[in-house]
N, C-alpha and C positions, 0 to 999 in steps of 0.2 A: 500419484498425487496424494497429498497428504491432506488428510481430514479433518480438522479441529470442530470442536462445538463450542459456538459461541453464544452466549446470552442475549437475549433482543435488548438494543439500548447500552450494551456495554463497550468501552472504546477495546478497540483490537489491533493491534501495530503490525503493520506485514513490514519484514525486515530484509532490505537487500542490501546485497555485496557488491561492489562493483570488482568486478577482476583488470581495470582500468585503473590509472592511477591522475590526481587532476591537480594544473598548479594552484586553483583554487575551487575547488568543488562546489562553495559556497553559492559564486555566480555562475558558472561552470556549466553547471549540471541541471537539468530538469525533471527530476522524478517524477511517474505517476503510476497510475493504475486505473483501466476503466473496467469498474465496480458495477457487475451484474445482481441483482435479487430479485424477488418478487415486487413488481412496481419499481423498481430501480435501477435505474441503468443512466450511469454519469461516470467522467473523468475525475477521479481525485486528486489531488496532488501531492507531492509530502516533502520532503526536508532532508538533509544533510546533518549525519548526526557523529560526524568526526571519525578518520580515517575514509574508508572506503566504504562505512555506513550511511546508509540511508532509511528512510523510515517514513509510512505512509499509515496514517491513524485512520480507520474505519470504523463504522458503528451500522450493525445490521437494527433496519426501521423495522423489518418484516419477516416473522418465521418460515423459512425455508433452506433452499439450499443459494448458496452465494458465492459466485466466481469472480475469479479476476485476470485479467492478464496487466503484465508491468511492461513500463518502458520508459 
C-alpha cells in the first residue's frame, strides 16, 4: 500500500482508473470512497474527469493515519 503525507486541511485527489470503458461515464458511473480517520468515517463522492479518469477530492480534518477503500 502506498503511503503519502498529507497536510491537515489540505485538499488531496485520489486518482482512479477505470479498466472499463463507458458510453457516457458522466452519468454512467458513480465514484466514491468511504474515507476513514480519526473522528471520521463518511462516503465521499467524486467526479469524472475525462477518459477513464476519475477523481475524488479529500481533506484530512484530523492528524492521523487515513484509509480509504473506492468503489
Amino acid at each position: 500500500m502506498k503511503q503519502s503525507v498529507i497536510h491537515m486541511w489540505d485538499v488531496h485527489e485520489i486518482v482512479l482508473t477505470s479498466e472499463q470503458t463507458f458510453d457516457n461515464p458522466y452519468t454512467d458511473v458513480t465514484v466514491w470512497v468511504d474515507l476513514k480517520g480519526p473522528g471520521f468515517d463518511k462516503r465521499v463522492y467524486g467526479f469524472w474527469d475525462g477518459g477513464n479518469t476519475f477523481k475524488v477530492r479529500v481533506t484530512a480534518t484530523a492528524p492521523g493515519v487515513w484509509d480509504y477503500v473506492s468503489g
